[in-house]
C-alpha positions in Angstrom: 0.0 0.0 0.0 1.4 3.5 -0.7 0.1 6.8 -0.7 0.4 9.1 -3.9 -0.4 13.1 -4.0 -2.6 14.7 -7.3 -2.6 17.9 -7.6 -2.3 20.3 -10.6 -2.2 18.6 -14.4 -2.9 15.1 -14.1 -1.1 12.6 -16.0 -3.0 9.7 -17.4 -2.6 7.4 -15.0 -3.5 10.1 -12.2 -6.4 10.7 -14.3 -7.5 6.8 -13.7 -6.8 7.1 -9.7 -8.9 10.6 -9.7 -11.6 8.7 -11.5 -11.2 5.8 -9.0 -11.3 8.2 -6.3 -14.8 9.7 -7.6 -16.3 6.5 -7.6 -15.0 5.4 -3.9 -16.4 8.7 -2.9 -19.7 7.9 -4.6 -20.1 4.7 -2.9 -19.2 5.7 0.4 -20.9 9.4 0.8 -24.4 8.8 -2.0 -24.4 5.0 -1.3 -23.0 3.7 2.9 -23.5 7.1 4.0 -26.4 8.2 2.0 -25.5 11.9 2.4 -27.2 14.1 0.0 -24.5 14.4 -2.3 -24.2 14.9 -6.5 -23.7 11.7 -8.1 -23.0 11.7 -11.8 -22.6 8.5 -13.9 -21.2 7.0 -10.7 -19.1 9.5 -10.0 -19.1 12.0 -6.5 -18.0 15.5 -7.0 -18.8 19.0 -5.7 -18.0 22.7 -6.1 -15.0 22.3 -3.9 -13.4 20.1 -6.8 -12.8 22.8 -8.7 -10.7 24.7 -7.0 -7.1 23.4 -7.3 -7.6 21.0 -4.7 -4.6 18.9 -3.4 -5.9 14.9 -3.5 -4.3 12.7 -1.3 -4.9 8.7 -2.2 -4.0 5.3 -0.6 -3.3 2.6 -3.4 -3.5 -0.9 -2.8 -0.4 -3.1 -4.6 -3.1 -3.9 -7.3 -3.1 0.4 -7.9 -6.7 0.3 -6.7 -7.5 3.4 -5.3 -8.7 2.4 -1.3 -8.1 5.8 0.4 -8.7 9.2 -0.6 -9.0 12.8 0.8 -9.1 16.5 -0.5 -7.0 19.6 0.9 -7.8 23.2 0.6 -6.2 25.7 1.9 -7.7 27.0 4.8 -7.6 30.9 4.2 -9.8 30.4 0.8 -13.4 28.7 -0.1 -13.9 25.6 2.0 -16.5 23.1 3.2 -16.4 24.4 6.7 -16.7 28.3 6.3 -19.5 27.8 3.1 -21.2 24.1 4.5 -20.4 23.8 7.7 -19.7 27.0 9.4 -22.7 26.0 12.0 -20.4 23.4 13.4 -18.2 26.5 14.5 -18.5 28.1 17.7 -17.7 31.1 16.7 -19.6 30.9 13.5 -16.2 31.9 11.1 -13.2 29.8 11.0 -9.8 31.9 12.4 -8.1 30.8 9.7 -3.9 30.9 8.7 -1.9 30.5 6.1 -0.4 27.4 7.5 -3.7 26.0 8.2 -5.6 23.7 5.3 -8.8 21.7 5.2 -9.4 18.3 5.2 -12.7 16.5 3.5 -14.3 14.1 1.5 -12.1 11.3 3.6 -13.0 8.0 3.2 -11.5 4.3 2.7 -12.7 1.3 1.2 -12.6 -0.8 4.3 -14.1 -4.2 1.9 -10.7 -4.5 0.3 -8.9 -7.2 1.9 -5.5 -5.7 1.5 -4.6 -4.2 4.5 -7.8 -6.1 7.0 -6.7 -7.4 10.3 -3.6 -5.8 11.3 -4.6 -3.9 13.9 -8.3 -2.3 15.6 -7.8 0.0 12.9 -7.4 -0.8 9.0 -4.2 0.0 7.6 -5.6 2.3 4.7 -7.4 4.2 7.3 -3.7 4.9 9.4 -1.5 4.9 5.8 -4.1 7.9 4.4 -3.5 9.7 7.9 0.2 10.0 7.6 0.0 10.8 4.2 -2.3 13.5 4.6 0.3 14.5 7.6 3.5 14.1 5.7 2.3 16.2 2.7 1.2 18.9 4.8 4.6 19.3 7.0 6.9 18.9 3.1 4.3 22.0 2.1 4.5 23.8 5.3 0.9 23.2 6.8 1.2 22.9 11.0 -2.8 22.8 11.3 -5.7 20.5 9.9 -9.0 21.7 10.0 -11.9 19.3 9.2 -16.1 18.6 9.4 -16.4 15.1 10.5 -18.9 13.1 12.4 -18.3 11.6 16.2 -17.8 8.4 15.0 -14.9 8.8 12.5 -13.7 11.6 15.8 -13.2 8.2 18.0 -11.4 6.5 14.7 -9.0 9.7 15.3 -8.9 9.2 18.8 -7.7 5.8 18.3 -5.1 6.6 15.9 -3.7 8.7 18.8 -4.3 11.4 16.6 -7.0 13.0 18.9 -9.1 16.1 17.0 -9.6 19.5 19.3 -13.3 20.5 18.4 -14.2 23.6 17.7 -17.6 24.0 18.5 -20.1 21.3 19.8 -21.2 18.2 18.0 -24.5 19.1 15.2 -26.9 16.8 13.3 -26.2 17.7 9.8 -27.9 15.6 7.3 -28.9 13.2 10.0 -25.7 12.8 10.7 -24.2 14.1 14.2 -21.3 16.0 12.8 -18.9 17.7 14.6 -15.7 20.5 13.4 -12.2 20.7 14.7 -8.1 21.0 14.7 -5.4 18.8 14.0 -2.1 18.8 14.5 0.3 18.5 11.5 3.6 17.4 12.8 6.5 14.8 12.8 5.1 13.7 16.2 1.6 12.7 14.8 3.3 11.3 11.6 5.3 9.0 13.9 2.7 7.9 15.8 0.1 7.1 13.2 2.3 5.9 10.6 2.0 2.0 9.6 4.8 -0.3 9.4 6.0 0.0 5.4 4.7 3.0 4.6 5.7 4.5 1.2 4.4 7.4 -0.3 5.7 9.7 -3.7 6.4 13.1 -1.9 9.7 14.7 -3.2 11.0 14.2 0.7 8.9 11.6 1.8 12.3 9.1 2.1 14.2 11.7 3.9 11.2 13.0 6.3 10.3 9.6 7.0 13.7 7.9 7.8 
């Protein structure tokens, strides 16, 4: 399993994961999830797609696309100030230049790659240090993110605990819930997964 970064001009093959990646999000957010979501032709996408977006993405040794998750940076358009901002205490997000948004995370926990070695699935821990390791190369120190309280335990477990920033919602019938989280060697260490490889310019010098 390895973790690959999109962003800018895809190639053709990072054309086949981003269409990959579309589809896993249709499946999990329209279909498991049934969040009212725009699916087209099988395919999940929103407004926030096109806007540059950094794509993170976990591939299984097969190239199958298992993980995926979308980064913004925090002082422009994002879910949370334009969706979400009722999750916010404060109703605005104090937003920084090292600060970026996380959403539209998910993994594709049926694939067997990766099931049973641990409490948590190793695409679930390999998409967390890859969404930590790109962001300390690119000079991020802060992850903001609209989750529920479920995936905010899956966190927790990781040992990569979320600091909310308002109370917990019901959004979409789902009880949702907005917060901060750290971006740092410490976390990367600690929620990194034994063979971890990813295709960041430092990745092999950060992660030795």
């Amino acid at each position: 399993m390895r973790i690959v970064a999109v962003q800018g001009a895809p190639s053709n093959a990072e054309r086949g994961f981003l269409d990959a990646m579309h589809r896993l999000r249709s499946r999990v957010f329209g279909g498991r999830l049934q969040w009212q979501v725009t699916n087209t032709d099988g395919l999940e996408y929103d407004q926030f797609d096109h806007l540059s977006p950094t794509y993170i993405l976990a591939l299984t040794i097969r190239d199958e696309v298992i993980g995926c998750a979308r980064l913004l940076p925090a002082t422009g358009p994002t879910m949370l100030q334009r969706v979400f901002h009722p999750l916010l205490a404060e109703g605005h997000l104090d937003a920084h230049d090292a600060m970026i948004e996380s959403s539209r995370f998910c993994v594709d926990t049926t694939i067997d790659e990766g099931r049973g070695v641990g409490p948590l699935h190793e695409a679930t821990l390999t998409m967390f240090a890859g969404i930590i390791e790109w962001c300390v190369i690119h000079g991020f120190t802060e992850i903001v993110t609209a989750t529920d309280v479920r995936f905010e335990r899956v966190l927790r477990r990781a040992s990569w605990p979320m600091r909310r920033l308002g109370e917990p919602q019901m959004i979409n019938q789902t009880k949702s819930v907005a917060g901060l989280l750290p971006a740092d060697r410490a976390s990367f260490e600690r929620v990194r997964p034994e063979g971890y490889r990813s295709n960041f310019n430092l990745s092999r010098d950060y992660a030795a």
